[in-house]
C-alpha positions in Angstrom: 90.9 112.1 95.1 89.0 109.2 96.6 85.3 108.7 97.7 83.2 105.7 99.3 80.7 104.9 96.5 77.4 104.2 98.5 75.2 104.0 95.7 77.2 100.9 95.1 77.8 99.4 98.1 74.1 99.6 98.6 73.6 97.6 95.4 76.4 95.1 95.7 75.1 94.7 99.5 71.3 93.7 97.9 73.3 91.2 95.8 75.6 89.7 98.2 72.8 88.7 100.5 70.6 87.3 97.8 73.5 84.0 97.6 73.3 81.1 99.3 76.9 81.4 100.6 78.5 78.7 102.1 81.9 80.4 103.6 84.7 78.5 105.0 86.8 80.5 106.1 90.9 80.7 106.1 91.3 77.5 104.8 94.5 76.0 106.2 93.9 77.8 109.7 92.8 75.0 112.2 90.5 75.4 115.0 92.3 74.7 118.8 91.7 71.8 120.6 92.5 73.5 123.7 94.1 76.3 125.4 97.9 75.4 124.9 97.4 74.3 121.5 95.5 77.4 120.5 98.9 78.9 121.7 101.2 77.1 119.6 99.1 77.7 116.6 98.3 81.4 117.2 102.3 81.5 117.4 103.2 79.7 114.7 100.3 81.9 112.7 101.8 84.9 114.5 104.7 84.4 112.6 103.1 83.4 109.3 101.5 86.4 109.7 104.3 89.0 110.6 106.0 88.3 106.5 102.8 87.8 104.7 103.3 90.7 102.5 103.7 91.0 98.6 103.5 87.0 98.0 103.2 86.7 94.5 106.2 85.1 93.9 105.5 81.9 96.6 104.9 79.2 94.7 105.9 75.1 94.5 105.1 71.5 95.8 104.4 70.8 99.7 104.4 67.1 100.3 103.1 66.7 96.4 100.6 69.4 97.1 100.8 72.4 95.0 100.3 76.2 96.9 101.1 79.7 96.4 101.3 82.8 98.2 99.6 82.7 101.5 99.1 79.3 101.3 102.6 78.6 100.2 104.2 80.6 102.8 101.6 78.7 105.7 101.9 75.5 104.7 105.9 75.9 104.6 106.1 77.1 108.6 103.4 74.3 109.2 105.8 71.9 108.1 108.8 73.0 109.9 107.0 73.0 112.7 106.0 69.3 112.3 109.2 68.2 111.9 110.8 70.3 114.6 108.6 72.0 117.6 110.9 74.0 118.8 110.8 76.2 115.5 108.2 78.8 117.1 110.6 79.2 120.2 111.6 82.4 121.2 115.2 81.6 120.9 115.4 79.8 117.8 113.1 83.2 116.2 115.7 85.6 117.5 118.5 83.9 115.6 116.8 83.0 112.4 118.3 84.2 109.3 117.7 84.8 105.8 119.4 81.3 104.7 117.0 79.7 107.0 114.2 81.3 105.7 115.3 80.2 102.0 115.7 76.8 103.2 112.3 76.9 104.7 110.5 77.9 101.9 112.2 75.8 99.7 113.9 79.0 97.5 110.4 80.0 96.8 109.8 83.5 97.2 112.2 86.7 97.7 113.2 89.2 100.2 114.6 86.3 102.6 117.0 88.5 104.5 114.3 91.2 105.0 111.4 88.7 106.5 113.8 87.2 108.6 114.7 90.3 110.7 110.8 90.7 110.6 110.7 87.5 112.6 113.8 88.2 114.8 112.2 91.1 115.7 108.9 89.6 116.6 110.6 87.4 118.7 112.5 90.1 120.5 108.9 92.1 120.9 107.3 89.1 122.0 110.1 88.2 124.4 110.5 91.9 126.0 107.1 93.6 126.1 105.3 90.2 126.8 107.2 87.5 128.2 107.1 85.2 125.2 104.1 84.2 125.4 101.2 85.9 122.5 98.4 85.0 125.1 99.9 87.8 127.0 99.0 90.3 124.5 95.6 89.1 124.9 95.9 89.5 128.8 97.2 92.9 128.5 94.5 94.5 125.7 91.7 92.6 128.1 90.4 91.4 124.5 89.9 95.0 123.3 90.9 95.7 119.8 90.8 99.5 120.7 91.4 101.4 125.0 92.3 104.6 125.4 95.0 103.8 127.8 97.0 102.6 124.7 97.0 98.7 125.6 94.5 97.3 123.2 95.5 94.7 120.3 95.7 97.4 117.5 98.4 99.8 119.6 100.1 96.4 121.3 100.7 94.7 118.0 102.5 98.1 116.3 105.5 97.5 118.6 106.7 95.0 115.8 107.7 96.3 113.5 105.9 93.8 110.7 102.9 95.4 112.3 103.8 98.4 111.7 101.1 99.2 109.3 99.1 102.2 110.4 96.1 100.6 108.7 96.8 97.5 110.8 97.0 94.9 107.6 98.7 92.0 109.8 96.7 92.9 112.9 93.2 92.1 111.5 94.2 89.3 109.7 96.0 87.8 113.0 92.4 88.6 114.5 90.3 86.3 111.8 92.7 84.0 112.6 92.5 83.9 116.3 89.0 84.0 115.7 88.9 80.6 113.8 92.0 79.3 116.3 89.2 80.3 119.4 90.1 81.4 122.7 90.6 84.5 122.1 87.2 86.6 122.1 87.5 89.9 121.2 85.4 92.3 123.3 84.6 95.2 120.9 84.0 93.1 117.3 82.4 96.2 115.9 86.2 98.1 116.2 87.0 95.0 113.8 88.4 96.4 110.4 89.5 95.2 107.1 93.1 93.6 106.3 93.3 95.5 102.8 95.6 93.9 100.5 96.0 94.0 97.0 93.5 91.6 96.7 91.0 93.1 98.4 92.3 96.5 97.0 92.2 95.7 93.4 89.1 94.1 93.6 87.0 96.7 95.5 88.3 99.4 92.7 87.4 97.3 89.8 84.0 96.8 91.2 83.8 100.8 92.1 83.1 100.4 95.3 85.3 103.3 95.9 85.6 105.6 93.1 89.0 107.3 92.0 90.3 110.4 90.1 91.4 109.9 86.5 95.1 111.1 87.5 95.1 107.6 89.9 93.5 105.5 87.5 96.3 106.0 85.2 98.6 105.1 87.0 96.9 101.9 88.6 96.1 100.8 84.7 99.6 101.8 83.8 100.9 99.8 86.3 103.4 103.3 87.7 104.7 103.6 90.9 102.3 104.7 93.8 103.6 106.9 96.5 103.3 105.2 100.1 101.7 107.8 101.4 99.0 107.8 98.1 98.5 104.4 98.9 97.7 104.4 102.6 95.1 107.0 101.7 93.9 104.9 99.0 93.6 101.5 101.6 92.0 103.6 104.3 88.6 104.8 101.7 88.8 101.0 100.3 88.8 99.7 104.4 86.5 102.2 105.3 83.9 101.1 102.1 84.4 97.6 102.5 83.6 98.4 106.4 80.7 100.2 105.5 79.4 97.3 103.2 79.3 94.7 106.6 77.4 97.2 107.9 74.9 97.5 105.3 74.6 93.9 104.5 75.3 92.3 108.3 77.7 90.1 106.5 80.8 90.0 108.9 84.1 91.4 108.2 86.4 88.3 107.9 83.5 87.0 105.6 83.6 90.2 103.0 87.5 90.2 103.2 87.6 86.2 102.1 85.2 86.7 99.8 87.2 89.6 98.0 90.4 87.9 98.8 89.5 85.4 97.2 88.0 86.6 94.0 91.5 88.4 93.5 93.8 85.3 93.8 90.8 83.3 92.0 89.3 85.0 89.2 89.8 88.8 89.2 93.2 88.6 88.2 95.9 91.1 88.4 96.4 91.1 84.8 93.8 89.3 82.9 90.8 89.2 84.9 88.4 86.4 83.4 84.9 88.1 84.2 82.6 85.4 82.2 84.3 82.0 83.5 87.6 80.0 84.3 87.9 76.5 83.6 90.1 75.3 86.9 88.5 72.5 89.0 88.6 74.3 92.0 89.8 77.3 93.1 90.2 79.4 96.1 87.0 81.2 95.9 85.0 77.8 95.3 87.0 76.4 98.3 85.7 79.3 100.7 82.6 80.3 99.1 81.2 76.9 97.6 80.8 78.9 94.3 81.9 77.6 91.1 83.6 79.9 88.8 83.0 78.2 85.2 80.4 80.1 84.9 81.6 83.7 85.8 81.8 85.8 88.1 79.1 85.9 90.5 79.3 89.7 90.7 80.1 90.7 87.4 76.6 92.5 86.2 77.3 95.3 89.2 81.0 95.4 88.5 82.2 98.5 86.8 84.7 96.6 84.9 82.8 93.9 83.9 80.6 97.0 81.6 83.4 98.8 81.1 86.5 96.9 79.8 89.4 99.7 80.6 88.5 99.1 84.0 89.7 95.4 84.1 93.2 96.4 83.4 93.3 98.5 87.1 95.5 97.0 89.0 96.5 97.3 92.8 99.1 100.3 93.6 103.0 99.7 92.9 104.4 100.1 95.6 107.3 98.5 97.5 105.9 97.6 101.1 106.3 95.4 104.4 102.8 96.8 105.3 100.8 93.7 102.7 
């Protein structure tokens, strides 16, 4: 049903280190001044984190500013926060609501009720299992994404329940980010993985690093509903390619993932992917790769889309999720 194309991460590996990439990563994400600020942000992140799924529909005006999705839904909690500290409390998270949440975001966005039980029950998690404090996750794991006792980052964080994924979406984005926030080293970076989203998803298929059957194609391209348990299959050969390319290239994980992740939301659009060139002044890939876009794609002569026009109209599954 699905296979790791080797052949083509090989090639697109050759490629990738051939540019002079200058990556800056998770724009947005600040680095710590010091220990207690590192927690504040890591919570406040934390949070960010724990609803960051199916985005598409953030959008509007911060402070004049325009953002959407991720950046939308970031730069929303980073103002509450501003303008009221106590936001990231324990007690405050346990009792937000979905009105909150709407007023937060500014009625931006959907699902309100839904993300804010995510967050109340983060709060709960966080207040039970590890005395409020995130640090304390860190303290328990010893830094270890992966033990056998059960305590590292990757078993600790699925007692939320917006960690839930068993790919571990949220998880290994919250571990880029604590990587950027700093004091928080993680002590076995090679059981690092990749926060698959439908970015990164549709991307990776429209490049054929994985390849798929015809019966899936059609559906992606058709835009038909994906079973859950179809799609976790289908996330775990795209991780595990995508994996395999930082391997092969000794480009680092949270580098490969911004640099898909931001193809997708820049360029390789779900619906009208514009191979040859877009004419915006700067968008997210140029922010975190340095690479202007006017001129195309920077990939496009490996893609399998880019030679084969059927293939641009794949599109991530359809499916209705919490996981991304």
């Amino acid at each position: 049903m699905f296979e790791i194309n080797y052949k083509k991460i090989e090639e697109f590996s050759e490629l990738i280190k051939s540019i002079n990439l200058k990556l800056n990563l998770l724009p947005g994400v600040e680095t710590a001044k010091n220990l207690l600020d590192a927690k504040n942000k890591l919570t406040l992140y934390f949070y960010v984190d724990a609803i960051c799924h199916q985005t598409q529909n953030f959008s509007g005006e911060i402070d004049g500013v325009y953002f959407r999705g991720w950046d939308y839904l970031l730069n929303s909690f980073i103002k509450e926060y501003k303008n009221d500290k106590n936001f990231i409390s324990i007690n405050r998270m346990k009792k937000i609501k979905g009105e909150d949440l709407k007023r937060i975001l500014n009625n931006s966005g959907d699902r309100y009720y839904e993300r804010a039980y995510l967050l109340r029950n983060c709060a709960y998690i966080l207040k039970r299992d590890f005395n409020g404090d995130i640090f304390e996750i860190y303290k328990k794991s010893e830094g270890f994404i992966k033990r056998d006792d059960g305590n590292g980052i990757f078993d600790l964080f699925k007692r939320f329940r917006a960690y839930s994924d068993p790919l571990g979406k949220k998880t290994f984005l919250f571990l880029n980010i604590a990587k950027k926030v700093g004091f928080w080293e993680i002590k076995d970076p090679e059981n690092l993985w990749v926060p698959v989203d439908y970015h990164l998803e549709r991307v990776a298929l429209r490049i054929g690093i994985v390849n798929v059957d015809e019966k899936i194609i059609k559906k992606l391209i058709e835009n038909r509903k994906i079973p859950q348990t179809i799609d976790l299959k289908l996330r775990k050969v795209v991780g595990d390619g995508v994996k395999n390319l930082t391997k092969i290239s000794n480009v680092g994980v949270e580098k490969i993932d911004q640099i898909f992740w931001s193809l997708g939301r820049s360029i390789c659009l779900k619906d009208a992917p514009s191979c040859d060139g877009i004419n915006l002044e700067k968008t997210t890939f140029e922010t975190i790769t340095g690479i202007n876009l006017k001129n195309g794609c920077p990939f496009r002569k490996l893609c399998n889309a880019y030679k084969n026009p059927d293939l641009r109209k794949i599109k991530e599954s359809n499916v209705n999720t919490i996981y991304y």
